[in-house]
C-alpha positions as CSV (number, residue, x, y, z in Angstrom):
1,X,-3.8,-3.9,-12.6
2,X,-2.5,-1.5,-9.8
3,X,0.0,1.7,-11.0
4,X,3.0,2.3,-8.8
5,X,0.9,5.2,-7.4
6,X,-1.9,3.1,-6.3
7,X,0.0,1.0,-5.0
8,X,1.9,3.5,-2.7
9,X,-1.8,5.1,-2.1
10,X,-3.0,1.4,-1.2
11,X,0.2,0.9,1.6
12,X,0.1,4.6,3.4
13,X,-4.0,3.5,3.9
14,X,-2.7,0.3,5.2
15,X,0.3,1.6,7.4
16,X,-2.3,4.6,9.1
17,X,-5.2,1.6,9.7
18,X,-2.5,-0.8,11.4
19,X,-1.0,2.8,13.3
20,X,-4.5,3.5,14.7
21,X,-5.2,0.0,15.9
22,X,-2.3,0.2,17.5
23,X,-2.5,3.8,18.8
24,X,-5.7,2.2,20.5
25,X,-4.4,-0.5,21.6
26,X,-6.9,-3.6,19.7
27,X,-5.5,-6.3,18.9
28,X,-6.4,-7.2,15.2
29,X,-9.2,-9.9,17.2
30,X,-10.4,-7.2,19.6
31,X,-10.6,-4.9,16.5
32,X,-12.2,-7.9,14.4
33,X,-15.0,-8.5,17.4
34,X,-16.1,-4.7,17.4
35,X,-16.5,-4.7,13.8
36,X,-18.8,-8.0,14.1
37,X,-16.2,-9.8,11.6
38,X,-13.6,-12.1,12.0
39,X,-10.0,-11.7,12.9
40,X,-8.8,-12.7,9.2
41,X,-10.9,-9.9,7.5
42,X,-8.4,-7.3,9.7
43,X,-5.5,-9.8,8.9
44,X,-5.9,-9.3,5.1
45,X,-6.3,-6.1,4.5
46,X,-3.7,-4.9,7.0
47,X,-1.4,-7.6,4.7
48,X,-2.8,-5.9,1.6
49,X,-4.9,-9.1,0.2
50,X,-8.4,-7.2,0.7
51,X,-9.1,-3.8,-0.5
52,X,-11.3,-1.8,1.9
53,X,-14.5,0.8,0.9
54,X,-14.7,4.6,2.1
55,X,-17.8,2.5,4.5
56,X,-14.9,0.0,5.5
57,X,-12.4,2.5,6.5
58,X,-14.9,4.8,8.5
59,X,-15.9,2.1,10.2
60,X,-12.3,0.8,11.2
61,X,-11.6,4.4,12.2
62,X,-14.4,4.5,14.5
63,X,-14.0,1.6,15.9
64,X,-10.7,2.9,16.7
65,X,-11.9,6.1,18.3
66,X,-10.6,8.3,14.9
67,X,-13.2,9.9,12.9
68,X,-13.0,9.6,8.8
69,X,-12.0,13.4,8.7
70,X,-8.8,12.8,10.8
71,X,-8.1,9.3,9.2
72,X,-8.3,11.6,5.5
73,X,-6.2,14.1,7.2
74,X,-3.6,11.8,8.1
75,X,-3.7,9.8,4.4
76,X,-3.1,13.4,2.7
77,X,-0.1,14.0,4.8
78,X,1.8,11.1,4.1
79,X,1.3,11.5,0.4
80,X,2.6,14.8,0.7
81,X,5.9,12.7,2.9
82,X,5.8,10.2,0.0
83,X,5.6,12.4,-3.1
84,X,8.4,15.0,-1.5
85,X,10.6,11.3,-1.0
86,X,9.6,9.9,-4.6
87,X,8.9,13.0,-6.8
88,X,5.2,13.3,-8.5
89,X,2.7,10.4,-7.3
């Protein structure tokens, strides 16, 4: 069972996946067909139903033209935003 703090770890993950698909302009399809899956696999974990691997996200990130060190960059600031908002995470 998921903590509060997973679960807050789990949506920022989500939220800066469906930002840089959208920075890049894919479509969750487009972003589906360069990753050689299909469009639902995109469609559930952006809705949180599928939880993704380190191997997952790095490929998502590329195929989004972000490397994993930015994408981790980007995960740390926001839990910084979220624990400043909602005390210790």
């Amino acid at each position: 069972m998921a903590t509060d703090q997973q679960d807050t770890q789990n949506a920022i993950q989500r939220e800066i996946l469906i930002g840089i698909r959208m920075t890049a302009q894919l479509t969750q399809t487009q972003l589906a067909q360069k990753l050689g899956l299909p469009q639902s696999y995109v469609s559930k974990y952006e809705a949180g139903q599928r939880k993704l691997t380190l191997i997952e996200v790095r490929d998502i990130s590329r195929c989004c033209g972000v490397d994993l060190k930015y994408f981790v960059e980007l995960f740390e600031c926001e839990l910084k935003v979220s624990e400043g908002l909602h005390g210790s995470v």
